[in-house]
N, C-alpha and C positions, 0 to 999 in steps of 0.2 A: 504493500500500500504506500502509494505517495506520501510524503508530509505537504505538512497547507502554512504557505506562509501570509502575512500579511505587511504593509508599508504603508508607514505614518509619515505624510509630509513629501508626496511623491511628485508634486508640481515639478522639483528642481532637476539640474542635469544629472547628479548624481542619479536620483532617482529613476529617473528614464536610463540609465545604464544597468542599474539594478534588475529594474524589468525585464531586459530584455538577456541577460544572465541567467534569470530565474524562468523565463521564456523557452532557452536549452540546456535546462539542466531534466534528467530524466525520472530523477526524484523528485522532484516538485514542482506541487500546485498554486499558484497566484489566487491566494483566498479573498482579498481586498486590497484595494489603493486606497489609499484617501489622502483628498487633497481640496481643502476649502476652494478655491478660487474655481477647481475643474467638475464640481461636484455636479454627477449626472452624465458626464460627458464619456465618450466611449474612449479607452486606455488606448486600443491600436489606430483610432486618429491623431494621436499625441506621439505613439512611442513606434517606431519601425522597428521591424523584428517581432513584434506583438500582433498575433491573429486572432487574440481570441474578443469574445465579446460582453467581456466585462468592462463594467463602465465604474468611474472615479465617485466615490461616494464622501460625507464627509463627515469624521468621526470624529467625536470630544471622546476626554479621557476615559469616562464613563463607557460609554460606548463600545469604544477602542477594549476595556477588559473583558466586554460580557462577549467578545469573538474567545473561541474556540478553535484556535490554531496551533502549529508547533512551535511556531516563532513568528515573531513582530521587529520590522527592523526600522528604527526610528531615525528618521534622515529630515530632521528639525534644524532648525537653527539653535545657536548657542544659549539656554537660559530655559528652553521650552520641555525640554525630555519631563522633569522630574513628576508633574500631575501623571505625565504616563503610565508611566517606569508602575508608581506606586498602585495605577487600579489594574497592570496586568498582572495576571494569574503566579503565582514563583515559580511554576516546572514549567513558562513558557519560556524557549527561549527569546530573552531581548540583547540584540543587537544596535546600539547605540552607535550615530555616525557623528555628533555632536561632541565636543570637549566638555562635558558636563560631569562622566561619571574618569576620564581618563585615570586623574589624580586620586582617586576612591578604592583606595586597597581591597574593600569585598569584590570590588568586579575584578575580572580575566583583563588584562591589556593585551588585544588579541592582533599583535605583528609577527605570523607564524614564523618566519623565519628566525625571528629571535627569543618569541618567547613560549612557541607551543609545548616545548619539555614542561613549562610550567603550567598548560590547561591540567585540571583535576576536575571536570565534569561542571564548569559554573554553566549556571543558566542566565550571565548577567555582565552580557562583553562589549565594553568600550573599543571600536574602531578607531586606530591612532588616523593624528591628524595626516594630511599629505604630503606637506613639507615634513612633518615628524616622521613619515616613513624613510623618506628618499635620504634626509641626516642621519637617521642612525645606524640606515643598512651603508654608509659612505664610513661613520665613523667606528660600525661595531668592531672589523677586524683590528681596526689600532690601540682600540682604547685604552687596554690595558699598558699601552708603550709611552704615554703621551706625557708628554714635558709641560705642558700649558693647556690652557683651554678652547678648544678649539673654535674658529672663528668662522662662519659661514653666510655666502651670498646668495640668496636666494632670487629666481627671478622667477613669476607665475603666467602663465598666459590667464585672462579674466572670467575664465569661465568658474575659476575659484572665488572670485568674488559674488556669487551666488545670481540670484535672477531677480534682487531688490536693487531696483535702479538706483546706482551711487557713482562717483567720479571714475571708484575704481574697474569697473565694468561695465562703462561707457566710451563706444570704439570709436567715439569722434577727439574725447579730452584725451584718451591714450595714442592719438595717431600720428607715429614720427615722435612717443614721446617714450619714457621707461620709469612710472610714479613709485615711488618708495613708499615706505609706509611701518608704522609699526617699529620703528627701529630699534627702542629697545623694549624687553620682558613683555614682546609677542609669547601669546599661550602656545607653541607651537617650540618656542625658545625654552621654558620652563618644562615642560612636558620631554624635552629629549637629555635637559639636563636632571627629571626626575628618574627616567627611566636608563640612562646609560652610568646614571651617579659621579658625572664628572660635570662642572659648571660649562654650557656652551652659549657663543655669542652668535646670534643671527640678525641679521639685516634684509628684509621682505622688500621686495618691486613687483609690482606689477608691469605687464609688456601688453603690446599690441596682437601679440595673436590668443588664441583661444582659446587650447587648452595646453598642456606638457608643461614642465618645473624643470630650469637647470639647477642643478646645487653646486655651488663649488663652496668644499669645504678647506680649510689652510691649518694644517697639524705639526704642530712642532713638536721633535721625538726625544726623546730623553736621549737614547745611543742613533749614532749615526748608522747607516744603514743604505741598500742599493738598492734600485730598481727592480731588478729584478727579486730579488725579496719581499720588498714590498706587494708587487703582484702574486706571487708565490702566497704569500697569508690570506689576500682576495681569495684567491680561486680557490685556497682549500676549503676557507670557510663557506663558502657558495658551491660549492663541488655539488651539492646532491639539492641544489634549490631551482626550480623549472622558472622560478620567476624574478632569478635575479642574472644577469647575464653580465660578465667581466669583460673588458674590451681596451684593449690598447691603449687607442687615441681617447681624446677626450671624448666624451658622445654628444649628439645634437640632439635639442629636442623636438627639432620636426620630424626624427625620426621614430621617433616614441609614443607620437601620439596616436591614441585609438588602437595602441598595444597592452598589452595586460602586466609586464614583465618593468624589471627597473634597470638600466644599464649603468653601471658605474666604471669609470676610466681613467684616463689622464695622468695619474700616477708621475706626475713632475716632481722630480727632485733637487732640491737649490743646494748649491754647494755648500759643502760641509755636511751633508746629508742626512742632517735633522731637523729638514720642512720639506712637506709633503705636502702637495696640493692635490686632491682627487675631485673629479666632478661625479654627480648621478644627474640621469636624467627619468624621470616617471610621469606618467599620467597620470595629471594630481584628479582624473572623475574614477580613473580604473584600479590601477595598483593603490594607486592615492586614496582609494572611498569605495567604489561598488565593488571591484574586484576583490578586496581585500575583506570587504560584506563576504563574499561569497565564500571564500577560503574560511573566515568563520564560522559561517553556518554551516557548511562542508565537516567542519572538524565538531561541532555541536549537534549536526544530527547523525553523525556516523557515517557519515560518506567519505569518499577519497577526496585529499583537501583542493584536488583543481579540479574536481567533479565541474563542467560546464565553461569552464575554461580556459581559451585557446593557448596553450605550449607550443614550446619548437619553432622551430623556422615561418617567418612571417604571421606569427600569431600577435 
């Protein structure tokens, strides 16, 4: 028997990637969307990828617990999860995509590459942020090596800035231009210095295109060290992960987008060879937010963790 999932706050793009995930996954059923603004409206004129003929309804908290599903994946804005959270059921899974529960020791922080050793059956998983993915899978191989605190450039295409019209996801103020923001004790900045336990410094822009995240992070190393060492600790630690891929050069992020995988590279070393600059590049709706839904719910309902998807070559 299938499980039946449902999704809270499905208007945004994340949301529509979600779908259509959960669209080709072989275990699971699309129990409900909801989403105030679409209420009524049919999901597969919104979402491509989606056939079926369920339409967007729209649920308060209330509402939202008296469904009878396997899991409910809340893709809210920041501040809103908690009335939810509180009237669904405890054995349902919730999958939170929101910074609301990240920092909350009872929930799972669920970045499988780095922390699935540590699921023990919670029914109650914070989705790391997107930038928080793309830094810590750049900084987990070093960590333990590092001389200072690492220092990171963040650049986003605006699809991160959500679908509430603001400066930062308005392609006229962004055109020909690269808007900062956030510069310092971004939640995204706190959140990889809570979870990797070393202090890290991050600097957010936004850019002109749509979607994809370059990161360049800059690590100074306590013992000096080569090139080729430094990749060698990459690829071991990524050796058996389908969605992290190691690569030479630096990587670009038009090449990433609308890929489910995070490609990390660049591997510059400045003389004296204790700074290291490495880039990642991720799909801050995919790897960054739906994909990484999936991989949770995958590993939450008992499925194989890239159950529905795409690995390998051109995936």
């Amino acid at each position: 028997m299938k499980k039946t999932i449902g999704i809270i706050g499905a208007r945004g793009h994340t949301g529509a990637e979600l779908i259509r995930l959960i669209a080709a996954h072989p275990g699971l059923d699309l129990a409900f969307v909801s989403s105030r603004e679409l209420d009524g409206q049919r999901v597969a004129d919104h979402v491509n990828g989606y056939a079926g003929e369920l339409r967007y309804v729209n649920l308060d908290p209330a509402a939202t617990g008296a469904q009878t599903v396997d899991a409910i994946v809340l893709a809210l804005p920041n501040g809103k999860a908690a009335p939810y959270v509180e009237a669904i059921a405890p054995q349902t899974v919730v999958v939170d995509l929101s910074a609301d529960y990240r920092f909350d020791k009872t929930w799972y922080y669920g970045l499988p590459e780095l922390t699935r050793g540590k699921y023990a059956g919670e029914k109650r998983i914070a989705n790391p942020g997107c930038y928080a993915t793309a830094m810590q899978l750049a900084i987990a191989p070093l960590v333990d090596a590092l001389a200072a605190p690492p220092s990171c450039f963040g650049v986003s295409g605006y699809s991160g800035a959500g679908t509430t019209p603001s400066d930062r996801n308005d392609p006229e103020k962004l055109r020909d231009n690269l808007m900062p923001y956030s510069l310092v004790g971004h939640v995204h900045e706190r959140e990889v210095s809570e979870q990797l336990g070393v202090p890290v410094e991050f600097m957010p822009h936004v850019a002109p295109h749509f979607r994809g995240i370059t990161l360049t992070a800059n690590l100074w190393l306590r013992d000096a060290t080569t090139p080729d060492a430094i990749k060698a600790r990459y690829r071991e630690r990524y050796a058996n992960e389908p969605l992290v891929a190691i690569v030479d050069e630096a990587p670009w992020v038009s090449r990433i987008a609308n890929r489910h995988h995070v490609e990390i590279g660049g591997f510059a070393l400045a003389p004296g060879g204790k700074r290291v600059v490495v880039v990642a590049t991720i799909d801050n709706l995919l790897k960054g937010a739906a994909t990484q839904a999936m991989q949770n719910l995958n590993l939450a309902l008992g499925f194989a963790e890239t159950t529905a998807i795409p690995t390998g070559a051109g995936a």
